[in-house]
N, C-alpha and C positions, 0 to 999 in steps of 0.2 A: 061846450063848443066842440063839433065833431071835428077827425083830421081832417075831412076837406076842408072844411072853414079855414083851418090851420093854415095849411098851404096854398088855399084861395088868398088870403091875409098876409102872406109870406110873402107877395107881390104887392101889395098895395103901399102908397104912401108919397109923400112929394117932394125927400127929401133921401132920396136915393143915395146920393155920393155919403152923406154922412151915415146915414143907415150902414151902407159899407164899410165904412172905417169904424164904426161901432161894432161892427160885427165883428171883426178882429180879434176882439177882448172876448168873444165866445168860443172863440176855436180854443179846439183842445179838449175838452172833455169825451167827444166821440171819437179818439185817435186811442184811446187807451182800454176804449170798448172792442176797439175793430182790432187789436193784438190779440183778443180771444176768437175773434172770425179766422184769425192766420196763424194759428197755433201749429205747434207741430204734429196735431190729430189729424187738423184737417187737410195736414201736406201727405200724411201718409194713403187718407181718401183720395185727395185730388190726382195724385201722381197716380195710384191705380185707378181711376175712372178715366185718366186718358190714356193710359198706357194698353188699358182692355178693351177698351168701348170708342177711342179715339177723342171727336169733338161731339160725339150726340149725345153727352149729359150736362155740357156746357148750363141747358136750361134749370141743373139743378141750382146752379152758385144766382141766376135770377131767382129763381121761388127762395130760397133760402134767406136772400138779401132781404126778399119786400119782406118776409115774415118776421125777420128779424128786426128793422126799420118799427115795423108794426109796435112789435114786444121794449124795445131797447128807449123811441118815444115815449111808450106810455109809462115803464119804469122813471125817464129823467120829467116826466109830465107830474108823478106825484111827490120828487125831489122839490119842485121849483115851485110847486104848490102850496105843500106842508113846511118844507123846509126842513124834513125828515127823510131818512134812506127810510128802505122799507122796512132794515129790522127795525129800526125804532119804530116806525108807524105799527107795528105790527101789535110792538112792546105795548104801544100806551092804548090801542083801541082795539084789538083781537082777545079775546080770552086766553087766559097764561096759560092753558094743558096745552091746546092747540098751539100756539107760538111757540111753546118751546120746544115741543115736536117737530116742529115743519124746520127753525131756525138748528134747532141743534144739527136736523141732518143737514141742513145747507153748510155747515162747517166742514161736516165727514164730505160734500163734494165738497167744496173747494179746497178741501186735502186731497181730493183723488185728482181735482185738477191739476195741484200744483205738482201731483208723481208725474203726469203726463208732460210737464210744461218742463219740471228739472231733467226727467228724463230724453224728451227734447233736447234741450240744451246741451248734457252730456253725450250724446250722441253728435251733433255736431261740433263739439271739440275732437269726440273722439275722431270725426272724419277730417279734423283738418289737422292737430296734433299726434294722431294716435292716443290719446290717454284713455287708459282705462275708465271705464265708464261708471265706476262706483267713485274713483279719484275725481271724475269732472262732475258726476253730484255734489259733490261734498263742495266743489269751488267754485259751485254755481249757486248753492243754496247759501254759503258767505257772504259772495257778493250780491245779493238781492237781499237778503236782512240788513247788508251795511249802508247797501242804497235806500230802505224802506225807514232804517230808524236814524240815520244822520240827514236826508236831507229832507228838504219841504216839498210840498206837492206841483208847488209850480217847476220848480226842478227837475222831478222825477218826472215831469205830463214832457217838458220841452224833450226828454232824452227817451219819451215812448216815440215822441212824434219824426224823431232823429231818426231810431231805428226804424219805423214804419217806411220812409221815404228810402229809407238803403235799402229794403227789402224790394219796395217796387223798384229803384232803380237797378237793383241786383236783375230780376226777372226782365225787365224791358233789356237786360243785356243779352241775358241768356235769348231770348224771342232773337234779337237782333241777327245771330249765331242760325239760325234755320229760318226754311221757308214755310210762308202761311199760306193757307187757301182760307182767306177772310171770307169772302162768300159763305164756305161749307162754317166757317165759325159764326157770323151774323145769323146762321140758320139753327143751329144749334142751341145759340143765346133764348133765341124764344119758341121752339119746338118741342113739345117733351116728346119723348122717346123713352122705349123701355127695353131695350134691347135683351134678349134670350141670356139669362145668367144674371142680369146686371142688379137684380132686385137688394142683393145684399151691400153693394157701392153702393146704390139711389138713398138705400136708410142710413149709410152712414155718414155720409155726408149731409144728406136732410134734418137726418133725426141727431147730430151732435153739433149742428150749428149754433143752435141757440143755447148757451151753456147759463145755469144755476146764478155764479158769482159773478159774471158780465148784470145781470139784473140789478142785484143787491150791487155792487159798483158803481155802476151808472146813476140810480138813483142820491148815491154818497157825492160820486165828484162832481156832482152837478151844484153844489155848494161850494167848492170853491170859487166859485162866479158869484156870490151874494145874489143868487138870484130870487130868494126867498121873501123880496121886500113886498110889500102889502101896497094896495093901489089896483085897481080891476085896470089899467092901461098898464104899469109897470110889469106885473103879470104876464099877461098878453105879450108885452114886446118879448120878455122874456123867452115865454115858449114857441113864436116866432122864430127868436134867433136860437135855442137850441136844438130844432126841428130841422136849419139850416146845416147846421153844427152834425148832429146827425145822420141827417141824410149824405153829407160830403163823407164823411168817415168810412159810412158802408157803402160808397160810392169805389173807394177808395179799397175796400174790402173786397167788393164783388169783382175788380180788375184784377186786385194781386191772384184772390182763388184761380179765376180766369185764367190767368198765365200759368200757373201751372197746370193746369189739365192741356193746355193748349200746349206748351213746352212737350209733355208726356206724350201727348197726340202726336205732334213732329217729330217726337225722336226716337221712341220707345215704340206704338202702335204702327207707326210709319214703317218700323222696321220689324215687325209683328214679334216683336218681345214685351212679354208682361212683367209687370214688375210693382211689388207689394211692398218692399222696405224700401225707408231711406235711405239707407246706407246702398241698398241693390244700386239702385237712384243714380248716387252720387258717383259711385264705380265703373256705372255703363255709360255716364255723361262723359267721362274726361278720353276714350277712343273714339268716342262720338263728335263730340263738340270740343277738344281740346282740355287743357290742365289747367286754364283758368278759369274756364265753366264751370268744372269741379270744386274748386276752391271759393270760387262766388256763392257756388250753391252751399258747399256744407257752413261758408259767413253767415248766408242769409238764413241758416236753418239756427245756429246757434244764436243769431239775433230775437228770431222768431222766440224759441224757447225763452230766451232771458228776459224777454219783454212780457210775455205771458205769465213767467213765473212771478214778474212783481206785481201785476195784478191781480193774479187770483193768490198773493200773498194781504194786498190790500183789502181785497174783499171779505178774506177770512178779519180780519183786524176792525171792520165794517161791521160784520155781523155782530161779532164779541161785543162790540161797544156798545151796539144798538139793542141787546136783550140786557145790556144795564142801564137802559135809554141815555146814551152816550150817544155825541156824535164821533168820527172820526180822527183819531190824533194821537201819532206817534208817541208822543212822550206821556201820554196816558195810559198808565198800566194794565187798564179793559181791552185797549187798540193795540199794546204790543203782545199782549197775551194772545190774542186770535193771531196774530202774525207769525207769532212763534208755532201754535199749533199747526198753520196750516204748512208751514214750510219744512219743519223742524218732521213734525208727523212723515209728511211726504217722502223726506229724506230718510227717514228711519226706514220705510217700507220699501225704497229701494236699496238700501244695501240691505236687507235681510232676502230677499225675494231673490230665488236664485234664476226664474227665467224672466227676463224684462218685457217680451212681450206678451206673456200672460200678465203680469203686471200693468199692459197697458187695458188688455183687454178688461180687466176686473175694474180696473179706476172707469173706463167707460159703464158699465155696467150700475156701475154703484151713480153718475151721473145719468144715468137713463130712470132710474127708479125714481131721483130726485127731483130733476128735473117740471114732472106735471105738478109738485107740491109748490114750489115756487111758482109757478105761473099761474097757479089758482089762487094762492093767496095773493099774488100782486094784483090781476085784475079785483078781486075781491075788495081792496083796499081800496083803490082808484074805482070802483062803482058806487060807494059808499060815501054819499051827500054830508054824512055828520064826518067822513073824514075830509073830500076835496070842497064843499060847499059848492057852489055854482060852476067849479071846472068839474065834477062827476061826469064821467065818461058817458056819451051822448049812446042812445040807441043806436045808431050804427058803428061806434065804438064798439059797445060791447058785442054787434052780431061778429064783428069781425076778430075781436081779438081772439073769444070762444072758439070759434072757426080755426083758427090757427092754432090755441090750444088743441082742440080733437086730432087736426094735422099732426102738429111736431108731439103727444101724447102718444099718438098711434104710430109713429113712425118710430120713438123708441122703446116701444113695447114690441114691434115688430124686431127691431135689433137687438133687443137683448134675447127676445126666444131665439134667434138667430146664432145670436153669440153662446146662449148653453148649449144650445145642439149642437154646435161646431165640438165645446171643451165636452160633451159625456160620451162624445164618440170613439 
């Protein structure tokens, strides 16, 4: 069944109110995808793509969004199918050299993830406490192992979805605080533009949206919803209502990105100051916009990181399980062993590393090489009749998903050549 079918179907049926309140029981698994969409990578892109270029790359967080919608469906499409994340799928129908090649690097990112996402996190302690920034690693990487091995997954989904809504409530405050020219931003939303210089923001933002451990994640917590029950209708409703699920999530995604370029554009570009750090960010908001603008923001930035970090600590834990064809689960020694490597590793690398944002730059690096390896083996999986049987990704499936690979492929191949030229110079 192709995505149109999917979303043509996603309206039909004669029993709407209930459909609704069933739907209910779905939410949640795309709210912990979309903390990897609002990481603190893609704060430090967004704030400089509006702070340099203003609102005319607005139209990158669209393309971004649908490609990602695109990749993040079809990951929870062979979850709800097989009943398998991908490492397992991978585990029991892929040949072992290849799998364990492609999965072992998928652990090395989501270890370079989870540098990017503690080091996040300790950065926005350091902006609202001052702590040193090895000190707020070290008590950011605690509390996300003591959240990941003491509580259950429906827990841990309700306190992504907590922080996800403080985040956007955070930014519709900050927006509130300046004037918009909506116009010049509805124009921006679906214009591309390439403005002189901008080609290095357009791939970083484009080309690190779609991250590695958001895949392999997606595909895992899409079982917590037993949606793996057998029945050609059970099925179907199924990927309906997570297509729903979904789509709200990076709906919800493509606004928060939004608000910050659009913030960056009214405060920062308006006042023809560019500005590449967060921490720059948060120091020129509070003469701008006052001391609790300041203080919202560097919330919402430590929200961000700590919410990321326990995802792509989940995914590392995901993966581990899944090359022991394992599924997912805390208190299995396969599932805490990846969790420990990814979080435990990550922290190790940032207190050894003495400058952090070459630290950032390397973990994105090591995630841009990684990156097409996942995406081919996932399509790979999902086109493959003896694994989905009759959901195998339809010919216009696959012209589009390929299509999007060669996109976000080439877009971080572009930025890493990007990225060594910057560090051999």
């Amino acid at each position: 069944m192709s995505l149109h079918t999917r979303i043509q179907k996603s309206f039909d049926g004669h029993t709407p109110r209930l459909q609704a309140l069933e739907l209910l029981k779905y939410i949640g698994p795309g709210f912990l995808v979309t903390v990897g969409f609002i990481d603190p990578g893609n704060w430090a892109s967004n704030v400089a793509a509006g702070s340099l270029y203003g609102y005319r790359l607005l139209w990158m967080v669209t393309l971004s969004t649908l490609m990602l919608i695109l990749l993040q469906h079809n990951a929870a499409h062979l979850g709800i199918v097989t009943g398998l994340c991908i490492s397992e799928a991978a585990t029991k129908f892929m040949r072992p050299r290849f799998t364990r090649l492609v999965l072992s690097s998928a652990v090395a990112a989501s270890v370079s993830t989870a540098l990017a996402e503690i080091m996040g996190a300790a950065i926005g302690l350091n902006l609202l406490f001052k702590l040193p920034l090895r000190i707020g690693a070290i008590m950011v990487t605690a509390a996300v192992i003591w959240l990941l091995l003491s509580n259950g997954y429906r827990r841990i989904e309700k306190l992504i979805i907590a922080f996800v809504s403080l985040i956007g409530l955070s930014f519709l405050y900050e927006l509130s605080l300046v004037r918009i020219p909506w116009a010049e931003v509805a124009t921006g939303w679906v214009t591309p533009a390439i403005p002189l210089g901008s080609i290095p923001v357009i791939m970083s933002v484009l080309g690190a949206v779609v991250m590695p451990h958001n895949l392999f994640l997606h595909s895992e917590i899409i079982q917590s919803r037993q949606l793996n029950q057998k029945g050609k209708d059970v099925v179907e409703k199924q990927l309906r209502f997570e297509f729903v699920d979904t789509l709200n999530s990076m709906v919800v995604g493509w606004a928060i990105n939004s608000s910050m370029i659009i913030l960056a554009a009214a405060t920062f570009f308006a006042g023809g100051t560019a500005v590449t750090e967060l921490g720059q960010a948060q120091a020129m908001l509070r003469p701008m916009l006052g001391g609790a603008a300041a203080i919202v923001f560097g919330g919402a930035l430590l929200m961000a990181g700590l919410s990321s970090s326990v995802t792509a600590g989940m995914a590392g834990g995901s993966i581990v399980a899944g090359m022991s064809g394992e599924p997912y689960d805390p208190s299995d020694n396969h599932t805490r062993l990846g969790i420990m490597i990814t979080l435990l590793g990550a922290l190790l690398i940032v207190l050894v590393i003495t400058n952090p944002f070459k630290g950032l730059i390397f973990s994105q690096i090591a995630l841009s090489i990684q990156l097409p390896w996942t995406i081919v083996l996932q399509i790979l999986l999902t086109s493959n009749r003896r694994v989905m049987g009759r959901y195998v990704n339809s010919m216009l499936d696959r012209v589009l998903l390929w299509t999007t690979t060669v996109v976000v492929s080439g877009l971080n191949v572009l930025l890493l050549v990007d990225t060594l030229r910057h560090l051999l110079r």
